[in-house]
C-alpha positions as a printed Julia matrix, in Angstrom:
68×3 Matrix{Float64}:
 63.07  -18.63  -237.33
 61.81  -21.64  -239.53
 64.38  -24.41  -240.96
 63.31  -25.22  -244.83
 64.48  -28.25  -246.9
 65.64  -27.66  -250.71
 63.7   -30.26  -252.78
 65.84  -31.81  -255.79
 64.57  -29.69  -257.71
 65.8   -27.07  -255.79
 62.15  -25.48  -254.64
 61.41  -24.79  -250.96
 58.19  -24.49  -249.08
 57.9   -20.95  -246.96
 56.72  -21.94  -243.44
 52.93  -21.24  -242.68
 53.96  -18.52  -239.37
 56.7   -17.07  -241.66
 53.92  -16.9   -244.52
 51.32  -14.93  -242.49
 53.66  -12.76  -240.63
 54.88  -11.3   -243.98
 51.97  -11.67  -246.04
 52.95  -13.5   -249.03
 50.34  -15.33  -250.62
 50.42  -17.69  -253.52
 51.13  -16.33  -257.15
 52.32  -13.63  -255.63
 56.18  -12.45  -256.86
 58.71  -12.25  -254.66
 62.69  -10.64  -255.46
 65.94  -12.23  -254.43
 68.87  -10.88  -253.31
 71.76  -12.83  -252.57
 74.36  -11.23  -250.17
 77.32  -13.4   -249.31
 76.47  -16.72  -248.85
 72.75  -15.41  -247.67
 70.26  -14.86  -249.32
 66.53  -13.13  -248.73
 63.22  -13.12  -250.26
 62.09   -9.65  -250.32
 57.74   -9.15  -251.24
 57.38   -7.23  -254.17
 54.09   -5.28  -253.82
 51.95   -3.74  -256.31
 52.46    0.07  -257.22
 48.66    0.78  -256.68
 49.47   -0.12  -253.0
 51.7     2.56  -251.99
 49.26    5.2   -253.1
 48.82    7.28  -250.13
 52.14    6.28  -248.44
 53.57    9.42  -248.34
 51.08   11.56  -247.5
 51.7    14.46  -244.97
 55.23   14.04  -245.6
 57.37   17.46  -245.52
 57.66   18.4   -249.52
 59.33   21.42  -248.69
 63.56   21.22  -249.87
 66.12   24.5   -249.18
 67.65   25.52  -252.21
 70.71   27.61  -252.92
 69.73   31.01  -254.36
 71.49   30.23  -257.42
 69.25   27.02  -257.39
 65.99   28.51  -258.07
């Protein structure tokens, strides 16, 4: 786990290791959530790269007979 230091103008810098093991690169967008007094930096990836994701997965859903 890396330490980071707030600037006074309240930006950080993401450690290099941290950087590569995740995969953000710069310009790329990144979402926030803060949950308690933590907060994380979650990737936010392009649509066009989940195409394909969820392929071979099981489509098929039991219904109710008076569901169909």
């Amino acid at each position: 786990m890396g330490k980071v230091t707030v600037s006074p103008k309240f930006q950080v810098v993401i450690p290099k290791e941290i950087r590569e093991q995740i995969g953000v690169k710069a310009g790329m967008k990144l979402e926030i959530i803060t949950l308690g007094n933590r907060m994380e930096l979650i990737p936010i990836e392009p649509i066009k790269k989940l195409k394909g994701s969820l392929s071979g997965m099981d489509r098929k859903i039991d219904r109710e007979e008076d569901r169909i």
